[in-house]
Each structure stands twice: as C-alpha cells, then as structure tokens.
Backbone as JSON, one array per atom type, in Angstrom:
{
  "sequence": "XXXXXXXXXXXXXXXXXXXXXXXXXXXXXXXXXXXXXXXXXXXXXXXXXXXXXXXXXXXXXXXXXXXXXXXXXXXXXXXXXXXXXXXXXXXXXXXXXXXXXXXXXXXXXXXXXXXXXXXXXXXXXXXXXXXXXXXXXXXXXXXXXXXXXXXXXXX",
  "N": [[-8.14, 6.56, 7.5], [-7.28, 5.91, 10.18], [-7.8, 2.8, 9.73], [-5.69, 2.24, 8.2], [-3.38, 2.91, 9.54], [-3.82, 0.82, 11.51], [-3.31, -1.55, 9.94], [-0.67, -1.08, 9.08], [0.74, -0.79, 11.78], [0.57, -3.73, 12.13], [1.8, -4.78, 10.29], [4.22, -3.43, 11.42], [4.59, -5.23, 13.16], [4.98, -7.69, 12.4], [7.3, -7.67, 11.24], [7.7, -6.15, 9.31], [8.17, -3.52, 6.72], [6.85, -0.84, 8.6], [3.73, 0.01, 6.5], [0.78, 0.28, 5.7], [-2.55, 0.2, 3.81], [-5.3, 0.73, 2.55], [-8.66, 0.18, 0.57], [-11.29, 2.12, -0.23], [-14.95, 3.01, -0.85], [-18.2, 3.81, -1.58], [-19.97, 3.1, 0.13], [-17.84, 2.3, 2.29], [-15.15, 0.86, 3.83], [-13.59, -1.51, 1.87], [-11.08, -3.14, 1.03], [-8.25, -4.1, 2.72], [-4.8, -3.84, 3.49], [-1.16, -4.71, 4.18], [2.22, -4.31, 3.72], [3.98, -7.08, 2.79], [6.78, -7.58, 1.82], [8.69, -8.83, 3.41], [8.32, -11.63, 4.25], [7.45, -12.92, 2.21], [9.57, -12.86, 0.7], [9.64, -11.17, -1.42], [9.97, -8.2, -3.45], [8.47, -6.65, -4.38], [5.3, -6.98, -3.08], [4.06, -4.9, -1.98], [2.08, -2.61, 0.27], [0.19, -1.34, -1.11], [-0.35, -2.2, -3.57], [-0.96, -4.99, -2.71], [-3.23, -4.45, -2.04], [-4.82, -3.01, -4.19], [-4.83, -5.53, -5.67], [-6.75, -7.35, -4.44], [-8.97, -5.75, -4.34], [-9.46, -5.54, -6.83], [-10.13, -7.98, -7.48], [-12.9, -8.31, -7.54], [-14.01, -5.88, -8.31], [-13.9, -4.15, -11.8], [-13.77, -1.85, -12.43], [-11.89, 0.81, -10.69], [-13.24, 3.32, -10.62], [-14.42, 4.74, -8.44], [-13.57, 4.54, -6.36], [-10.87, 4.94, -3.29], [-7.58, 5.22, -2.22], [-6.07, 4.52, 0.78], [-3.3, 5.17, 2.56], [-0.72, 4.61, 4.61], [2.12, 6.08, 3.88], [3.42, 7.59, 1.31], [3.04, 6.72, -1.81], [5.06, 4.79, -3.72], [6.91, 4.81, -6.85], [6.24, 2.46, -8.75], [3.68, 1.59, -6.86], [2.23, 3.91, -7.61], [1.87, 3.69, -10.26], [0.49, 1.35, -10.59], [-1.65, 2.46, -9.25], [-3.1, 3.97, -10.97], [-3.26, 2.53, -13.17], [-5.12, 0.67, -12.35], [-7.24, 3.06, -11.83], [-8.13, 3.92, -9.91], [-9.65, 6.48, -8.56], [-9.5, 8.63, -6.08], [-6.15, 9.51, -4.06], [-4.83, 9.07, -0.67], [-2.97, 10.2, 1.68], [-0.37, 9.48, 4.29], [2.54, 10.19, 5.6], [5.23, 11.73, 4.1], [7.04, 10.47, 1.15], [10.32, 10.75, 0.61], [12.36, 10.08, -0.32], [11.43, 8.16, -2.43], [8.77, 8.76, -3.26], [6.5, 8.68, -5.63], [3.86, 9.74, -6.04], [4.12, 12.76, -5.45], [6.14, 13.76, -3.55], [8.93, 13.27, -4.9], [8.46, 12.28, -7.4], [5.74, 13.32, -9.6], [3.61, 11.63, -10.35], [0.88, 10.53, -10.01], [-0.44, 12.83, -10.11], [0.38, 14.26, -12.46], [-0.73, 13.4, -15.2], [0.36, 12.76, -17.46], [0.54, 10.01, -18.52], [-1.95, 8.99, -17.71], [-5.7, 9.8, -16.23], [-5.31, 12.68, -14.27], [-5.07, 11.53, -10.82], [-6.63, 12.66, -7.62], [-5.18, 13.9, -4.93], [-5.05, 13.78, -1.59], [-2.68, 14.99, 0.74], [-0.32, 14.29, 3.88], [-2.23, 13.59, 5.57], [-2.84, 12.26, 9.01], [-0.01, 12.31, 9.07], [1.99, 12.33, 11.15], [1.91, 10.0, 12.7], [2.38, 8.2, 11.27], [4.7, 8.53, 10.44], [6.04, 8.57, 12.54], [6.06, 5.19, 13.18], [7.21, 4.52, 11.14], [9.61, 5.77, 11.65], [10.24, 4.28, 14.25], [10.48, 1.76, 13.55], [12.84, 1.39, 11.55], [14.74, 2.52, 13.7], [14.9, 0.09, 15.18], [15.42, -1.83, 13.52], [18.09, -0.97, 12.97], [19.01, -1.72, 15.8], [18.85, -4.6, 15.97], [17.47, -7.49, 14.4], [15.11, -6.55, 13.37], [12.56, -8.02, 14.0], [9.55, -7.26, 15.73], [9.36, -7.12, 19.1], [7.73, -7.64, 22.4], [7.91, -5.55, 23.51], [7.58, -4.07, 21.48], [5.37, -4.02, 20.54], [4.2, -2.69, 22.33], [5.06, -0.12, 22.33], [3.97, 0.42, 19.91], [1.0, 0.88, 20.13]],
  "CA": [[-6.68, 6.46, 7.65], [-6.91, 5.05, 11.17], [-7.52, 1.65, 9.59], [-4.3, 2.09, 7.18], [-2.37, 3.11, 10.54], [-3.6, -0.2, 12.21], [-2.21, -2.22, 9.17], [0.81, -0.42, 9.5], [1.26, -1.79, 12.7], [0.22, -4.96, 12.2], [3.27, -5.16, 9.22], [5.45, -3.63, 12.02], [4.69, -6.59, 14.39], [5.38, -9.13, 11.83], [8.71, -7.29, 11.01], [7.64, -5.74, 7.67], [8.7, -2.08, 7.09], [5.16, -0.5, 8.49], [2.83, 0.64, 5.7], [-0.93, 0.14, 5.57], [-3.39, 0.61, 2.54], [-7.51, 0.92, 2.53], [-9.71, 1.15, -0.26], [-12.94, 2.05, 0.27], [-15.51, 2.89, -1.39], [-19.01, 4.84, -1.1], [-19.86, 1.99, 1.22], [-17.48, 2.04, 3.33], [-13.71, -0.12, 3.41], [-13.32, -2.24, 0.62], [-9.88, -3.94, 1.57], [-7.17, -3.56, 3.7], [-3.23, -4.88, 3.33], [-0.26, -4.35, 4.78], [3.08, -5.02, 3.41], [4.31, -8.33, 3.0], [7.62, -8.14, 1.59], [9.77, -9.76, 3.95], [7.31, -12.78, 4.76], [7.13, -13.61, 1.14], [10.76, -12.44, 0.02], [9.46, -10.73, -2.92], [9.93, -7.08, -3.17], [6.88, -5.93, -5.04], [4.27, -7.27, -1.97], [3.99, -3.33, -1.21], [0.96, -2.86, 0.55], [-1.27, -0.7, -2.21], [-0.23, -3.06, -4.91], [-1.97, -5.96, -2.5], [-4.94, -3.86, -2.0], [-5.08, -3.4, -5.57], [-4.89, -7.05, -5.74], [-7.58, -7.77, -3.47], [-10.21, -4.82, -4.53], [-9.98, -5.73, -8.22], [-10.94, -9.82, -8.05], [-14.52, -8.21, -7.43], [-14.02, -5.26, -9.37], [-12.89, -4.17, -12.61], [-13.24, -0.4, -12.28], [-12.05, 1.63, -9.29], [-13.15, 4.58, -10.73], [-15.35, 5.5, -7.42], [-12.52, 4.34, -4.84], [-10.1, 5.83, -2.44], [-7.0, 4.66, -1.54], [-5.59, 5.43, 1.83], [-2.15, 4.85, 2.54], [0.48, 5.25, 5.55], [3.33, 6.37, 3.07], [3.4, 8.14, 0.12], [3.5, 5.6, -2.71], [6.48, 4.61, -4.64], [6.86, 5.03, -8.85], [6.03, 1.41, -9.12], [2.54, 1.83, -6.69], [1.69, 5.14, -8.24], [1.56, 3.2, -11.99], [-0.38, 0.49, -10.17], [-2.84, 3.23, -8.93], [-3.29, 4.82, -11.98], [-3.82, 1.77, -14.31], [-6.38, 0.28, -11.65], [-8.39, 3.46, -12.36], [-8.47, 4.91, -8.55], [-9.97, 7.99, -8.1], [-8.37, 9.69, -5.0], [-5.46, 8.59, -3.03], [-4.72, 9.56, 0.85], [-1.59, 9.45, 2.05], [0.44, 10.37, 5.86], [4.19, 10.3, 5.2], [5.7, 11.91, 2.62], [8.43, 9.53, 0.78], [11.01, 12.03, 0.2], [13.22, 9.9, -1.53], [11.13, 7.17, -3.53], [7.52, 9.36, -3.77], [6.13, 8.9, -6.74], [2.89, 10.57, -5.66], [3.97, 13.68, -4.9], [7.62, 14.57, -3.28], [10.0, 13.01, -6.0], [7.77, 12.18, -8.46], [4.31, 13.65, -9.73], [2.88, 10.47, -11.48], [-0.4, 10.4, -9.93], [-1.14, 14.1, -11.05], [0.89, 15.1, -13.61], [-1.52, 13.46, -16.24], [0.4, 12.35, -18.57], [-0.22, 8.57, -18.2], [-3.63, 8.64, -17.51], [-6.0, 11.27, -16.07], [-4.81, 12.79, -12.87], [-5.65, 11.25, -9.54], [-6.9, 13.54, -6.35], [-4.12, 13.36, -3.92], [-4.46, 14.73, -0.14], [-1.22, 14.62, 1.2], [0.06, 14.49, 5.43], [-3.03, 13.01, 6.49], [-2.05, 11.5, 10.21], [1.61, 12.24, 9.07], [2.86, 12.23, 12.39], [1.66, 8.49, 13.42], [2.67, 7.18, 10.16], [6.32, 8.59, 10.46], [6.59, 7.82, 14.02], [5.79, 4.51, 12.83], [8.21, 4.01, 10.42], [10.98, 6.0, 12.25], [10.62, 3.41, 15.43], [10.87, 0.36, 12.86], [14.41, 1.79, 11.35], [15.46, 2.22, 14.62], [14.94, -1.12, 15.63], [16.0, -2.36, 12.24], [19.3, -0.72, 13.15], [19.58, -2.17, 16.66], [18.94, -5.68, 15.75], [17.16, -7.9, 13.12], [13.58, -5.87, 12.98], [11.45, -8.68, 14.33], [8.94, -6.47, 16.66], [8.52, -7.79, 20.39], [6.32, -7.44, 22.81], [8.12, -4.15, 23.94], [7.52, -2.8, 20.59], [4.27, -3.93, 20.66], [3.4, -1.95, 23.59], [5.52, 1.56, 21.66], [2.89, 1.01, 18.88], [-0.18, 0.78, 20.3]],
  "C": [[-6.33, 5.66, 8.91], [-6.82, 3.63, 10.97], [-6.48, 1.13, 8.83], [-3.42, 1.75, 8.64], [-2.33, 1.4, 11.14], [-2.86, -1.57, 11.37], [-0.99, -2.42, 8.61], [1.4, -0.96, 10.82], [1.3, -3.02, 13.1], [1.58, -4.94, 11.39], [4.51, -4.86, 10.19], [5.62, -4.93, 13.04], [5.11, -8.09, 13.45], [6.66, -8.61, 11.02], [8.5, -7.28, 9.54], [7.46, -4.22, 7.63], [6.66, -1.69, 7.01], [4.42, 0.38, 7.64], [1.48, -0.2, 5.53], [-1.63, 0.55, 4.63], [-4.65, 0.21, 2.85], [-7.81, 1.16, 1.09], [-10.7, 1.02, 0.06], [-13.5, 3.12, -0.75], [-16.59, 3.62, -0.86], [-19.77, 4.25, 0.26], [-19.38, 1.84, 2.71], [-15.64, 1.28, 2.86], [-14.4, -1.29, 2.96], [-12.33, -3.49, 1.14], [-9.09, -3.3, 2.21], [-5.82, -4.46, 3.38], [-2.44, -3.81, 4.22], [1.38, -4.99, 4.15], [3.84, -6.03, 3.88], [6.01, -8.85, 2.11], [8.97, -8.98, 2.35], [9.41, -11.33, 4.33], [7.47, -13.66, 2.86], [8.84, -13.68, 0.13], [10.71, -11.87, -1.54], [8.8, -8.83, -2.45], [8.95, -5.97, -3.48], [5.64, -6.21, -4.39], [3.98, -5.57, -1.25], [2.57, -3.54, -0.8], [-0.47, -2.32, -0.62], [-0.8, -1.73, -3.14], [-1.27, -4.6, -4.14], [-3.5, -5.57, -2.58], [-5.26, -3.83, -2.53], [-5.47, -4.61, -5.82], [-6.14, -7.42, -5.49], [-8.99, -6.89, -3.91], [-10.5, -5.11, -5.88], [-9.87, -7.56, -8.73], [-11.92, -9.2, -7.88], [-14.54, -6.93, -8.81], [-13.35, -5.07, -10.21], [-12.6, -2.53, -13.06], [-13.3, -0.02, -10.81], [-12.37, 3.24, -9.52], [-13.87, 5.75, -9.78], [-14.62, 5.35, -6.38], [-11.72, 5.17, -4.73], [-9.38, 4.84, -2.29], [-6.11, 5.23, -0.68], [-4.65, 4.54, 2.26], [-1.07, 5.09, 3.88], [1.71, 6.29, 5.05], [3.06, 6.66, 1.72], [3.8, 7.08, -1.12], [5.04, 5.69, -3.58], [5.97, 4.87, -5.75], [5.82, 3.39, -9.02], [4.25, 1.06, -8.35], [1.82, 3.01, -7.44], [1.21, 4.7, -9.54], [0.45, 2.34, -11.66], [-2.05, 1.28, -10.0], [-3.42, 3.7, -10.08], [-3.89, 3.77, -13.23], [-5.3, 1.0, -13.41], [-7.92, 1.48, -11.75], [-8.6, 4.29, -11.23], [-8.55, 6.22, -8.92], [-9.08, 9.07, -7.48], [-7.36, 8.48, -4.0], [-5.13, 9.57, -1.98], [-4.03, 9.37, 1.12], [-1.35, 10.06, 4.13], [1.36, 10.71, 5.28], [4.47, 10.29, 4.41], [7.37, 10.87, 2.7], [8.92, 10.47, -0.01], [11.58, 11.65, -0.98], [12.5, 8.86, -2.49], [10.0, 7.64, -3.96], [7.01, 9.2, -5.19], [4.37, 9.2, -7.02], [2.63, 11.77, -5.67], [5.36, 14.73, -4.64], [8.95, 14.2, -4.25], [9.69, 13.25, -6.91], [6.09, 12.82, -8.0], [3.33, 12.89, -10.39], [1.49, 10.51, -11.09], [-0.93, 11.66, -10.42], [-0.98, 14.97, -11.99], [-0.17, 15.0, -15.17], [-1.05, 13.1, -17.65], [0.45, 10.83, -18.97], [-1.54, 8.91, -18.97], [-4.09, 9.8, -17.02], [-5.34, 11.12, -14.63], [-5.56, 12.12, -11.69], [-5.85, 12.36, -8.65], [-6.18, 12.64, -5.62], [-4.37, 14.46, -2.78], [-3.45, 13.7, 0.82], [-1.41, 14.61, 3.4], [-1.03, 13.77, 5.9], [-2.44, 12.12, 7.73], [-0.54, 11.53, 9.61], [2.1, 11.62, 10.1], [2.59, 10.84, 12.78], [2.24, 8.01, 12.16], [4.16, 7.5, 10.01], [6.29, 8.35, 11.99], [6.88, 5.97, 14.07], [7.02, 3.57, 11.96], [10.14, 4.19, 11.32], [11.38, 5.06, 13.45], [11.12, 2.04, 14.64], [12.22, 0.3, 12.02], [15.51, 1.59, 12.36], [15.64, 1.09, 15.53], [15.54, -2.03, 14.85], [17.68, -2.09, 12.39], [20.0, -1.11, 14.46], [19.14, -3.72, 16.67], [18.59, -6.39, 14.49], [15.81, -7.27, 12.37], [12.68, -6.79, 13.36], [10.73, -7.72, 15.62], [8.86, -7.41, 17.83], [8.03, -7.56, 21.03], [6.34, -6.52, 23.39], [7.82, -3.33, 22.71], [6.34, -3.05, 20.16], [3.19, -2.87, 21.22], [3.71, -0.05, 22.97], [4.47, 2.08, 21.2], [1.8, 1.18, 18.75], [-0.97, 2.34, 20.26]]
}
C-alpha cells in the first residue's frame, strides 16, 4: 500500500485528485498508476483502470493478483476489476459516496457479475484521506496545481 500512497502523491503533485493503484503479484509489484484524468482531460484515466491497462498487455489472467488502491474504487473500476479477473483488492479510503467496492455499492462481492473478489478495506486509511482531504482543500483555495509548499505537506 505504501507504493499506492506514493502514487497518490505523485497524482497530487501533478494536480490530479490523489489516488494510487499497485498490482502485484506472487513476485512482487506488477504495475503502478496514478490518476491521470486532468492531464489527459478524459474522465475514465482512474488510476486502477490504468493499472489494469498496464498489467494486462503481459497478461491475460489476473486471477493470482492484488490490487492495492488509495480509495475505494468507483462502480465503473469495480466492473473493470472484476472482468480483468483480480483476485483480491486493497483499499485505504472508503468512497462513501461513489464506492462501488464496498460503502455504496457491493459489486466486487456481491457475486452476481462474476465470482466475488477478496476485499480488505481501511488499509493506511488515514494517509490516503489525509491525502485527498489536503487536495480538496487546495482545490477550493485556488486551481489545485500542487507547489512546492504542498510538496513538502505530502511528504
């Protein structure tokens, strides 16, 4: 999870709401992203949907991976997770209002899709909502580009 967190702050330094994704594998990490929707202006650049991206040009089952997450996935990552085949997913911060992991929605374990995923929830919560809650509040006192004072917050 610490290497989700650091791609979480890497997305907050390039003024992209901070979320981080890992998969890894028995190995070890697999890939890493970070969301890229404001860089690309396309709203579906979430970070597990790149990781996805990125873990399945090599493979074509994830049925032995993990994916570890800053933020509780959305409806639209959760379908992603689920048709890619992932195993278990890891989250910090629960997404109260868009979850589709867990706190809104139950798509990854309800089972009726596909089979259920293994979900452990809160992991590093607290860094991964501190995280987000500093990039709101910066989002609300100017344009959200991080500088080199909010560099120094997120370290």
């Amino acid at each position: 999870m610490k290497i989700a967190i650091d791609e979480a702050k890497q997305a907050f330094i390039e003024g992209e709401i901070p979320v981080g994704t890992v998969v890894v594998d028995k190995e070890g990490v697999y890939v890493r992203a970070h969301n890229r929707m404001q860089q690309s202006s396309n709203p579906l650049l979430h970070a597990e949907i790149l990781a996805l991206f990125k873990a399945l040009k090599s493979k074509i089952v994830m049925k032995d991976m993990s994916l570890y997450t800053t933020l509780e996935p959305c409806v639209m990552c959760a379908g992603a997770i689920l048709n890619a085949g992932v195993k278990r997913v890891v989250f910090g911060a629960f997404n109260k209002k868009e979850g589709g992991g867990f706190s809104k929605y139950d798509i990854l374990r309800d089972g009726f899709v596909s089979p259920p995923v293994e979900v452990l929830s809160g992991v590093m919560a607290e860094e991964s909502e501190r995280l987000l809650k500093l990039f709101f509040k910066r989002i609300r006192r100017r344009d959200g580009r991080a500088d080199e004072g909010a560099r120094l917050e997120i370290a």
